[in-house]
mmJSON file of the N, C-alpha and C atoms, coordinates in Angstrom:
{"data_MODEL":{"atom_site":{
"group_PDB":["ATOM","ATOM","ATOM","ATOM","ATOM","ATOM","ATOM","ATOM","ATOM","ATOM","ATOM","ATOM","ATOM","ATOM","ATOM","ATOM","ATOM","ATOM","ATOM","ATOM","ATOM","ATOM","ATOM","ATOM","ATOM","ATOM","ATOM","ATOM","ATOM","ATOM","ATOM","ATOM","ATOM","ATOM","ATOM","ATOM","ATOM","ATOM","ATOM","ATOM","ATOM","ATOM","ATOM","ATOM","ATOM","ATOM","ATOM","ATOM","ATOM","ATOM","ATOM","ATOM","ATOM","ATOM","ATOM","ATOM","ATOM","ATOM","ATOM","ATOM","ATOM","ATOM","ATOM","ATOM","ATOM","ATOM","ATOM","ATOM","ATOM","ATOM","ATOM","ATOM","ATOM","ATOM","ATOM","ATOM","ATOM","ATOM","ATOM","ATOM","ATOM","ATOM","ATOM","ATOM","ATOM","ATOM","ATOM","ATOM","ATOM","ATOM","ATOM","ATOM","ATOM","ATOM","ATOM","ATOM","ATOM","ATOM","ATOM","ATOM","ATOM","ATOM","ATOM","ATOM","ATOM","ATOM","ATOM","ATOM","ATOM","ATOM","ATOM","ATOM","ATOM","ATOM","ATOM","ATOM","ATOM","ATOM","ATOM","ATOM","ATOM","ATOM","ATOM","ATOM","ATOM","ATOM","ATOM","ATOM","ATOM","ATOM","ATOM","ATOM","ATOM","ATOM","ATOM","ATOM","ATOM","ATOM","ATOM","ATOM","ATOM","ATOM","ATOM","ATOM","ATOM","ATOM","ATOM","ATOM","ATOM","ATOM","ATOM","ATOM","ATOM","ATOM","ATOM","ATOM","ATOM","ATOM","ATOM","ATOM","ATOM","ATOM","ATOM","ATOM","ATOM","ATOM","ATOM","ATOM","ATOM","ATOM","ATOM","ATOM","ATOM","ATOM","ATOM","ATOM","ATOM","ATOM","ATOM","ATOM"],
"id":[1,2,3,4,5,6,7,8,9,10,11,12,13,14,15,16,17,18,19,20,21,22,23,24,25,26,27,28,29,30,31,32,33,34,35,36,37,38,39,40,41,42,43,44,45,46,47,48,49,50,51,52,53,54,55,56,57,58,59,60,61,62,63,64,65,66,67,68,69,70,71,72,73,74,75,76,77,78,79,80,81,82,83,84,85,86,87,88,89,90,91,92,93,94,95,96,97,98,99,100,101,102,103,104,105,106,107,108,109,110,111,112,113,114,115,116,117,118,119,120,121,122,123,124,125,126,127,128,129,130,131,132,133,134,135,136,137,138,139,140,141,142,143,144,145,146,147,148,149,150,151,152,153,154,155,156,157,158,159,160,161,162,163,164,165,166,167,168,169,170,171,172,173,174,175,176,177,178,179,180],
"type_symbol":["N","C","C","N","C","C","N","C","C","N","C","C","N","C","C","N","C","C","N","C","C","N","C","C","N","C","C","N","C","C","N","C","C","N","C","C","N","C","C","N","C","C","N","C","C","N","C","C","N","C","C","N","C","C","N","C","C","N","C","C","N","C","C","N","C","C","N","C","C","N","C","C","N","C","C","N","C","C","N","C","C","N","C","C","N","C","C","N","C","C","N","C","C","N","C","C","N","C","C","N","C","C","N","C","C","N","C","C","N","C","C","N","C","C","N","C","C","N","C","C","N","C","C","N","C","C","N","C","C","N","C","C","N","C","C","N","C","C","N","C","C","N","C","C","N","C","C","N","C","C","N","C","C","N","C","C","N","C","C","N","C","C","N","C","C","N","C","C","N","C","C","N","C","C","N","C","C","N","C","C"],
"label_atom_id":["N","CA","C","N","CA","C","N","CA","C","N","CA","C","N","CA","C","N","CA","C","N","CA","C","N","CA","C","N","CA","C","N","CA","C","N","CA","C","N","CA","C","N","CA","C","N","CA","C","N","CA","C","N","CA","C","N","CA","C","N","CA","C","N","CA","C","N","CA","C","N","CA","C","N","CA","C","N","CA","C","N","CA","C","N","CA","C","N","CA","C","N","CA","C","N","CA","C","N","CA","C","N","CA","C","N","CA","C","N","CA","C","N","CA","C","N","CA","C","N","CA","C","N","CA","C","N","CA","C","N","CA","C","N","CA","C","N","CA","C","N","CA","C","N","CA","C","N","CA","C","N","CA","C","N","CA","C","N","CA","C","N","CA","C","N","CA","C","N","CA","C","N","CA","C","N","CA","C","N","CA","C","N","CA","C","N","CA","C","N","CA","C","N","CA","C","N","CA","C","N","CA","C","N","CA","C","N","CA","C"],
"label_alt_id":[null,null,null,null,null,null,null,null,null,null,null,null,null,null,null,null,null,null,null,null,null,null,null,null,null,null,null,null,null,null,null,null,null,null,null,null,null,null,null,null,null,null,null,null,null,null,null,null,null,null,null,null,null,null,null,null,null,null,null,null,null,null,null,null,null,null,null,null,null,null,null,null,null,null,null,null,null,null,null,null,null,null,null,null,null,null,null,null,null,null,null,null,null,null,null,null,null,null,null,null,null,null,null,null,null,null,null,null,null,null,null,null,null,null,null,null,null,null,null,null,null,null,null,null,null,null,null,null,null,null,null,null,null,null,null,null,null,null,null,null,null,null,null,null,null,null,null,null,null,null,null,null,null,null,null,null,null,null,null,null,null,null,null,null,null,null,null,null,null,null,null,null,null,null,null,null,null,null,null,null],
"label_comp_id":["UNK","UNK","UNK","UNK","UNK","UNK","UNK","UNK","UNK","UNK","UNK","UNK","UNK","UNK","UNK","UNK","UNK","UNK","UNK","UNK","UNK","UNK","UNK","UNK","UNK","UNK","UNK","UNK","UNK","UNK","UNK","UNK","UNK","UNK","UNK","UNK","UNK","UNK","UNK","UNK","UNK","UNK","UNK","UNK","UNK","UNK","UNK","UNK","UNK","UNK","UNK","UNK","UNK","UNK","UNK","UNK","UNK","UNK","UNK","UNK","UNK","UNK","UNK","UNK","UNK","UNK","UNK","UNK","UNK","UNK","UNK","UNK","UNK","UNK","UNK","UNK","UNK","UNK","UNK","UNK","UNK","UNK","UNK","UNK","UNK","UNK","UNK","UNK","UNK","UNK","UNK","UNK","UNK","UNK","UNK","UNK","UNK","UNK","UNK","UNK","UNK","UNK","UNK","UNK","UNK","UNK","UNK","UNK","UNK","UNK","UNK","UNK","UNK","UNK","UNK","UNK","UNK","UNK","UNK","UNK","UNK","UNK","UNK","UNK","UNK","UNK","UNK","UNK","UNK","UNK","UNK","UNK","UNK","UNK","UNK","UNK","UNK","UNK","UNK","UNK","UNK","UNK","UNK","UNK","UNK","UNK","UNK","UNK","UNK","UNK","UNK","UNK","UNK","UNK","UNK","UNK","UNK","UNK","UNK","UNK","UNK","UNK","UNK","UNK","UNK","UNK","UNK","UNK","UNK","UNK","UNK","UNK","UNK","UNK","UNK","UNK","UNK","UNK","UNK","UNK"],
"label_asym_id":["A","A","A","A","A","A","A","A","A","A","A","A","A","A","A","A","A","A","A","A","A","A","A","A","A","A","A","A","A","A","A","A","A","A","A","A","A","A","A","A","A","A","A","A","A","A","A","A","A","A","A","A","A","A","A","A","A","A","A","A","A","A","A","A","A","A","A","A","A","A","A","A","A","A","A","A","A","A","A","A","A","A","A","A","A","A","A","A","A","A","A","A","A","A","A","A","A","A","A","A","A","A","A","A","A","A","A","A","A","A","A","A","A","A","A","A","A","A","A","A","A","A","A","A","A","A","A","A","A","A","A","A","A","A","A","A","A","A","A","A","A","A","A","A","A","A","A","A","A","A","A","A","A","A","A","A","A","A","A","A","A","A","A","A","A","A","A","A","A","A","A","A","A","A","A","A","A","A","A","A"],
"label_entity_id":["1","1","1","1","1","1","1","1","1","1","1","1","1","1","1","1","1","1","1","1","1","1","1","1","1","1","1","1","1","1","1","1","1","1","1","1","1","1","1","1","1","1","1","1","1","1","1","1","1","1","1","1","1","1","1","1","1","1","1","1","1","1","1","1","1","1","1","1","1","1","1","1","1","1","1","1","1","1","1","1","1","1","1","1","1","1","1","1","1","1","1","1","1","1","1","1","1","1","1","1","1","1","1","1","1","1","1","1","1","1","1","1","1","1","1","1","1","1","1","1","1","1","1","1","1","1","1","1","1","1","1","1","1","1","1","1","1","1","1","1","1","1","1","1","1","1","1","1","1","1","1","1","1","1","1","1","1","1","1","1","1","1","1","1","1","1","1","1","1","1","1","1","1","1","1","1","1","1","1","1"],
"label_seq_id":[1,1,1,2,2,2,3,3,3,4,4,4,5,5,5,6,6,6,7,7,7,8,8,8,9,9,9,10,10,10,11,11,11,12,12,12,13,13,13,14,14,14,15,15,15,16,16,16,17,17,17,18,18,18,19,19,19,20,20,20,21,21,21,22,22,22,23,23,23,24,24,24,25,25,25,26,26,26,27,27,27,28,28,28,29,29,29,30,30,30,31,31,31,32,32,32,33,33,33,34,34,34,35,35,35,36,36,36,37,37,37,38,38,38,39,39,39,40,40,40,41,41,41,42,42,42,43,43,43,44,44,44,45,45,45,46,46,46,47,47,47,48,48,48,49,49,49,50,50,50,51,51,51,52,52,52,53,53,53,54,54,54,55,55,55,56,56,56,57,57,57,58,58,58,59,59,59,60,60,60],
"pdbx_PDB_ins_code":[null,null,null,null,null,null,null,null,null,null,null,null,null,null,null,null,null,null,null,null,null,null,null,null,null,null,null,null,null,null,null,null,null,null,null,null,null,null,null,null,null,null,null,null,null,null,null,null,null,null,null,null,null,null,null,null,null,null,null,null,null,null,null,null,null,null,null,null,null,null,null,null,null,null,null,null,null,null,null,null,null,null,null,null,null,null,null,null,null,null,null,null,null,null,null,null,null,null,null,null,null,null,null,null,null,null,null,null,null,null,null,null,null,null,null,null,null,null,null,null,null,null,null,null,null,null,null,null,null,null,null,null,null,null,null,null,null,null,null,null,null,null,null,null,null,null,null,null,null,null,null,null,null,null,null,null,null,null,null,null,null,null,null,null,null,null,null,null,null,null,null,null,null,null,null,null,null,null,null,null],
"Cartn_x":[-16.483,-16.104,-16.19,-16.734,-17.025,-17.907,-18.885,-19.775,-20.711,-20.491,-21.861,-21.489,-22.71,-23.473,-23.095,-22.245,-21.498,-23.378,-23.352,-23.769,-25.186,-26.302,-26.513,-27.577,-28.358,-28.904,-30.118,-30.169,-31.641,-30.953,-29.807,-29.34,-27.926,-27.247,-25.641,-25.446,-24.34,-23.91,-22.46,-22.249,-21.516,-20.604,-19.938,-19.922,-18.712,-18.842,-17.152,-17.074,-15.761,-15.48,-13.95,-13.674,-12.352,-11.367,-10.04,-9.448,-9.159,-8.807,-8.27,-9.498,-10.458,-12.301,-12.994,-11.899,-12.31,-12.89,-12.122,-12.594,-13.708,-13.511,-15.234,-16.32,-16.23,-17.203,-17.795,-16.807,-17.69,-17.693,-17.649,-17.99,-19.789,-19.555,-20.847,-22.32,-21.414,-22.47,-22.957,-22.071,-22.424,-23.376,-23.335,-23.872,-25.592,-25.954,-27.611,-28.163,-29.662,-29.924,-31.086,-31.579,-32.87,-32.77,-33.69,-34.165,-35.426,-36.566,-37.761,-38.539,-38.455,-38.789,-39.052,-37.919,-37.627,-36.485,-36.197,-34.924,-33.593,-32.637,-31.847,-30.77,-29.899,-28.475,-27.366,-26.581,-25.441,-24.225,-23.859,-22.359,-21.481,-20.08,-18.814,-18.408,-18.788,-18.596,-16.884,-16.021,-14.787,-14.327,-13.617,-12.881,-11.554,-11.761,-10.861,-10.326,-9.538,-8.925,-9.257,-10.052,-10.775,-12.467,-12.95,-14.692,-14.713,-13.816,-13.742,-13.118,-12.269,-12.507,-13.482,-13.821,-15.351,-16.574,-16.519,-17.642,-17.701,-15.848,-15.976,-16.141,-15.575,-15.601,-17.066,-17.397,-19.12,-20.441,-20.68,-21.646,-21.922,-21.197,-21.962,-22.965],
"Cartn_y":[-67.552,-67.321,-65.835,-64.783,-63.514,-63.746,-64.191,-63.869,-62.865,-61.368,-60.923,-60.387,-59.977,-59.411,-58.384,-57.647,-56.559,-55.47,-56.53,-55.74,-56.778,-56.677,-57.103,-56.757,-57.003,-56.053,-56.78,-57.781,-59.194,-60.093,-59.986,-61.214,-61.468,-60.483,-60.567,-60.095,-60.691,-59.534,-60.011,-59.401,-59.42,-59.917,-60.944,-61.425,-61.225,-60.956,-60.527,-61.843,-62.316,-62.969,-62.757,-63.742,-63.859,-64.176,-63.9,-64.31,-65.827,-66.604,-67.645,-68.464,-67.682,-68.46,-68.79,-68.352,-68.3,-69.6,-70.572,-71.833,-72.293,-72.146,-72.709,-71.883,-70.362,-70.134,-70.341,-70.525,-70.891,-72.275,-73.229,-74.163,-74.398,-73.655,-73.417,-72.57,-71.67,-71.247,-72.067,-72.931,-73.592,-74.755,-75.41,-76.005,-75.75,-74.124,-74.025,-73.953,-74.808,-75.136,-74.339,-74.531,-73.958,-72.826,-71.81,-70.418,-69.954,-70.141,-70.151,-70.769,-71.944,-73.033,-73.035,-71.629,-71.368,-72.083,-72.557,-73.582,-71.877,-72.051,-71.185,-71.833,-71.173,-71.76,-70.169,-70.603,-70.013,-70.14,-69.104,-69.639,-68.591,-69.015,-67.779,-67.78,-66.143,-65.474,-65.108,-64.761,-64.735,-63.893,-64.006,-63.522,-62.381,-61.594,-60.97,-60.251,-59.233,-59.05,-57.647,-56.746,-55.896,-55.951,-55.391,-55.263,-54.222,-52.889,-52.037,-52.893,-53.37,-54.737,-55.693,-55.706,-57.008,-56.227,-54.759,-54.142,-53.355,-53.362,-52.606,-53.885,-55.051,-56.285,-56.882,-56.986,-58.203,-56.964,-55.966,-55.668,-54.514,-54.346,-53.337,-54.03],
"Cartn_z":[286.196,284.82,284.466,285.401,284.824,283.755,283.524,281.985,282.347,281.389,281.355,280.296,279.562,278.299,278.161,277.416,277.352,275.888,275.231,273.894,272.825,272.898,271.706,271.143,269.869,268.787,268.076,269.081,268.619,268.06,267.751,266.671,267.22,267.255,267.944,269.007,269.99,271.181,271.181,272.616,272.725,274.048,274.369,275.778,276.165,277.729,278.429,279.421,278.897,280.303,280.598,281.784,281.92,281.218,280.555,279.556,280.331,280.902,281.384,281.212,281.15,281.05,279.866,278.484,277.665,276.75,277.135,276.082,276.753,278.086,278.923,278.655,278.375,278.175,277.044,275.982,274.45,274.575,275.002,275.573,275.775,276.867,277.697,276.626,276.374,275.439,274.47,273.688,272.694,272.873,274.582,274.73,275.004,274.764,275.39,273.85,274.24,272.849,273.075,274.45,274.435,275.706,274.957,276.221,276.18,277.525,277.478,276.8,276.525,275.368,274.369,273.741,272.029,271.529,270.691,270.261,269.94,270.379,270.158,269.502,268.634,268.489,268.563,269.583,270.039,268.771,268.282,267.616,267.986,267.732,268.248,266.757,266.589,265.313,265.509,266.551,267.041,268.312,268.422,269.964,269.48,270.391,270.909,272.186,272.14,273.624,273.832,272.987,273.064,272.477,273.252,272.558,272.206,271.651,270.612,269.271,269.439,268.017,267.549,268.282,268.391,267.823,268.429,267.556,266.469,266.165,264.782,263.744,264.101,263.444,263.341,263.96,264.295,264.111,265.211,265.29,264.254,263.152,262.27,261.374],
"occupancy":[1.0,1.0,1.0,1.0,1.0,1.0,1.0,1.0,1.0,1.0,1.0,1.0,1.0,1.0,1.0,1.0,1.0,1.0,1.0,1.0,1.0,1.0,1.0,1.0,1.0,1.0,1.0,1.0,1.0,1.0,1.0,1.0,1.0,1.0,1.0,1.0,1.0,1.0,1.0,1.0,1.0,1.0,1.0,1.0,1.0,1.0,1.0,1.0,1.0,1.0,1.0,1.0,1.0,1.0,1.0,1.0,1.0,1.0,1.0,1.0,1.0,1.0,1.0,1.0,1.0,1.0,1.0,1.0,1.0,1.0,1.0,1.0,1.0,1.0,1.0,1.0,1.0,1.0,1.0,1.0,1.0,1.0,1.0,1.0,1.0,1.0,1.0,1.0,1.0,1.0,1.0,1.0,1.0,1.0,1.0,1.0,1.0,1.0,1.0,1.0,1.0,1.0,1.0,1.0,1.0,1.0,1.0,1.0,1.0,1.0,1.0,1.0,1.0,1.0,1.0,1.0,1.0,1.0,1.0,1.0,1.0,1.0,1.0,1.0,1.0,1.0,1.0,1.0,1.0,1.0,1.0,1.0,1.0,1.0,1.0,1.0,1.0,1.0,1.0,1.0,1.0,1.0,1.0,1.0,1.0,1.0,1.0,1.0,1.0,1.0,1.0,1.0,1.0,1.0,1.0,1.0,1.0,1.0,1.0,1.0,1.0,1.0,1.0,1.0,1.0,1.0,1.0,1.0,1.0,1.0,1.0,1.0,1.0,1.0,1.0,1.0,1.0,1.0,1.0,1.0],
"B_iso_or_equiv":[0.0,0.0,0.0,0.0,0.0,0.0,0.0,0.0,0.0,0.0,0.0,0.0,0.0,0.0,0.0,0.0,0.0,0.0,0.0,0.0,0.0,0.0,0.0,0.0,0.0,0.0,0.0,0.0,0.0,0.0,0.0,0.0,0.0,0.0,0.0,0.0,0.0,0.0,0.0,0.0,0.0,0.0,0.0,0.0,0.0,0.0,0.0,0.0,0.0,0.0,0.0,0.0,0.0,0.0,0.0,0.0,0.0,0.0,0.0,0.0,0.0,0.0,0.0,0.0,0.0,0.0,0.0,0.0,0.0,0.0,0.0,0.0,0.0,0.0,0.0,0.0,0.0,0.0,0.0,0.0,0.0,0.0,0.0,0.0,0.0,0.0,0.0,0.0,0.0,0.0,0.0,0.0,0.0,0.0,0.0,0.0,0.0,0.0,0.0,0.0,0.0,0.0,0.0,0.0,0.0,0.0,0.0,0.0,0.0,0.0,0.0,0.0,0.0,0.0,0.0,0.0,0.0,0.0,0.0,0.0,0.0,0.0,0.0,0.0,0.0,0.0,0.0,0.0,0.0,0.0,0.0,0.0,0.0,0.0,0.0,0.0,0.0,0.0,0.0,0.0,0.0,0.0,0.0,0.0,0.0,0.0,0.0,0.0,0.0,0.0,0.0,0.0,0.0,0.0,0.0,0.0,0.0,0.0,0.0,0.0,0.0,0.0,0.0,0.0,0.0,0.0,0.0,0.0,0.0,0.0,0.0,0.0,0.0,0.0,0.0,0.0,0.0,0.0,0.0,0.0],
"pdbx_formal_charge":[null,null,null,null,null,null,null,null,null,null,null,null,null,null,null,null,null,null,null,null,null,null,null,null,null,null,null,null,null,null,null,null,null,null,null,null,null,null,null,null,null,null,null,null,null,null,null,null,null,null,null,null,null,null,null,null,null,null,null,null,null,null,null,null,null,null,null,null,null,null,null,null,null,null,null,null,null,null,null,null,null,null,null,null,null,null,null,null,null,null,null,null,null,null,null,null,null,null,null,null,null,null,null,null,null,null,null,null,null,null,null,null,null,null,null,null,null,null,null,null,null,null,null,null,null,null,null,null,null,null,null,null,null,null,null,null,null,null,null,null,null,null,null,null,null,null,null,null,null,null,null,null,null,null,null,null,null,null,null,null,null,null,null,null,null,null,null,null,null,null,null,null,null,null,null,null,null,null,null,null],
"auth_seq_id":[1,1,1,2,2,2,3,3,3,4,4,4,5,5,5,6,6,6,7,7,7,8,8,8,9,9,9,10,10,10,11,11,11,12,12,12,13,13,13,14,14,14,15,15,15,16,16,16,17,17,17,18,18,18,19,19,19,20,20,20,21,21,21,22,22,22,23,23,23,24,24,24,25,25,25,26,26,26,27,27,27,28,28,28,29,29,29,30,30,30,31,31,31,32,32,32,33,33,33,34,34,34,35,35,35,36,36,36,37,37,37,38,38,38,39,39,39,40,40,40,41,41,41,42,42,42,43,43,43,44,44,44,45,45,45,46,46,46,47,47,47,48,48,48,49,49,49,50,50,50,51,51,51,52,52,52,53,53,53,54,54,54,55,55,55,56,56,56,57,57,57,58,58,58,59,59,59,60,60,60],
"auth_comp_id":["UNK","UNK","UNK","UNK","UNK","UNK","UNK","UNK","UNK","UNK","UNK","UNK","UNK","UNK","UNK","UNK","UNK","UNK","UNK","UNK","UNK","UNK","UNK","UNK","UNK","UNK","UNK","UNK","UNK","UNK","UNK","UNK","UNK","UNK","UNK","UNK","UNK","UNK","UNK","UNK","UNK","UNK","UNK","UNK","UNK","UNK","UNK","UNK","UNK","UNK","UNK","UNK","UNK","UNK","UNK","UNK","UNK","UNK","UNK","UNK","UNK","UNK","UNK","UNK","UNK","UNK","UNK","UNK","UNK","UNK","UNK","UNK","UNK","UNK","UNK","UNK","UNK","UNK","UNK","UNK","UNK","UNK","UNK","UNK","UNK","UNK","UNK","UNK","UNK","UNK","UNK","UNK","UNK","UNK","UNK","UNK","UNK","UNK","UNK","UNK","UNK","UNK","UNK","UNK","UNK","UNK","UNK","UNK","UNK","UNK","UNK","UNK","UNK","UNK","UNK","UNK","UNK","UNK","UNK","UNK","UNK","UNK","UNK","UNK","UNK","UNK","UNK","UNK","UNK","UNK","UNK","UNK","UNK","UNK","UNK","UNK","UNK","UNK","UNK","UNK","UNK","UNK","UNK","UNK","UNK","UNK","UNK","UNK","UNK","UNK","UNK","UNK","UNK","UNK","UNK","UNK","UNK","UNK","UNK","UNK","UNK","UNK","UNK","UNK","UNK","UNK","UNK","UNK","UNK","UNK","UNK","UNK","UNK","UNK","UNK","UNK","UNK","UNK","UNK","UNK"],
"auth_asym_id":["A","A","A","A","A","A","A","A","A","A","A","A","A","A","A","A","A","A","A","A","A","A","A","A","A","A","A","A","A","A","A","A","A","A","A","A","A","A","A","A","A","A","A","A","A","A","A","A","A","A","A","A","A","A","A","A","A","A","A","A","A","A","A","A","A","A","A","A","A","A","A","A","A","A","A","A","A","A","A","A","A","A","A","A","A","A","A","A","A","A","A","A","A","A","A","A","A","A","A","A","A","A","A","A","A","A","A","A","A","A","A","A","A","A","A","A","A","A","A","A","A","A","A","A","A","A","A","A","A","A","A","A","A","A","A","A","A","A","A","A","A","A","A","A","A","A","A","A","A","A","A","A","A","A","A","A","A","A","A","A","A","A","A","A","A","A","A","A","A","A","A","A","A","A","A","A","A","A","A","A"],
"auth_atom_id":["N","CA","C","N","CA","C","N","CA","C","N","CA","C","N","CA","C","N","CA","C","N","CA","C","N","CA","C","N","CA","C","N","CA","C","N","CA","C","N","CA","C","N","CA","C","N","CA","C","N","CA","C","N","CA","C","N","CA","C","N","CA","C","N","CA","C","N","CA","C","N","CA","C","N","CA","C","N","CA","C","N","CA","C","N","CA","C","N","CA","C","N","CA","C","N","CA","C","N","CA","C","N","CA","C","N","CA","C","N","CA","C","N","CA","C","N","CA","C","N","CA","C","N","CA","C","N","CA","C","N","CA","C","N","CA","C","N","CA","C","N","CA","C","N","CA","C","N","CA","C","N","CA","C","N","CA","C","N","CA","C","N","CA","C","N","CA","C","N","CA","C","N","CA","C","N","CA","C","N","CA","C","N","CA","C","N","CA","C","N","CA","C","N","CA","C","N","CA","C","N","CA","C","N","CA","C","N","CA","C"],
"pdbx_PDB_model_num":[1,1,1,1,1,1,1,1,1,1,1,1,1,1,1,1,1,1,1,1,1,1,1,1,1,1,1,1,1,1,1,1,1,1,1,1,1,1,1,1,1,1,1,1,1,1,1,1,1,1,1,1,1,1,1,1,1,1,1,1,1,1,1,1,1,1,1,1,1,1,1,1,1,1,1,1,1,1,1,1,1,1,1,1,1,1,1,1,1,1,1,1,1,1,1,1,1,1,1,1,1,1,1,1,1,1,1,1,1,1,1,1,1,1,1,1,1,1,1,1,1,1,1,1,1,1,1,1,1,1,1,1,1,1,1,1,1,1,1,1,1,1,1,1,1,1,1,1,1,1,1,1,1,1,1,1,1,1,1,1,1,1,1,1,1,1,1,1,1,1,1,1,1,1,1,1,1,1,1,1]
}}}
């Protein structure tokens, strides 16, 4: 799938994958509830086809 962690700030990031990989990976993400046996919730704030859009959009 290509997933890695491009960006994030304790609260948001930012994830790269394959464009063809895309519905599996928010998929996948959506499905982890838990990390290190803290309850997490994953959501997709939105997508795009650049992460210079993604961070003028999401991460300010």
């Amino acid at each position: 799938m290509g997933i890695r962690l491009i960006r994030f700030n304790g609260v948001n990031g930012i994830i790269r994958c394959n464009h063809i990989e895309k519905d599996s990976t928010i998929k996948l993400l959506n499905s982890i509830k838990m990390i290190s046996s803290k309850k997490v919730m994953i959501e997709t704030l939105g997508t795009s086809g650049t992460i210079k859009a993604l961070t003028k959009k999401h991460m300010n």
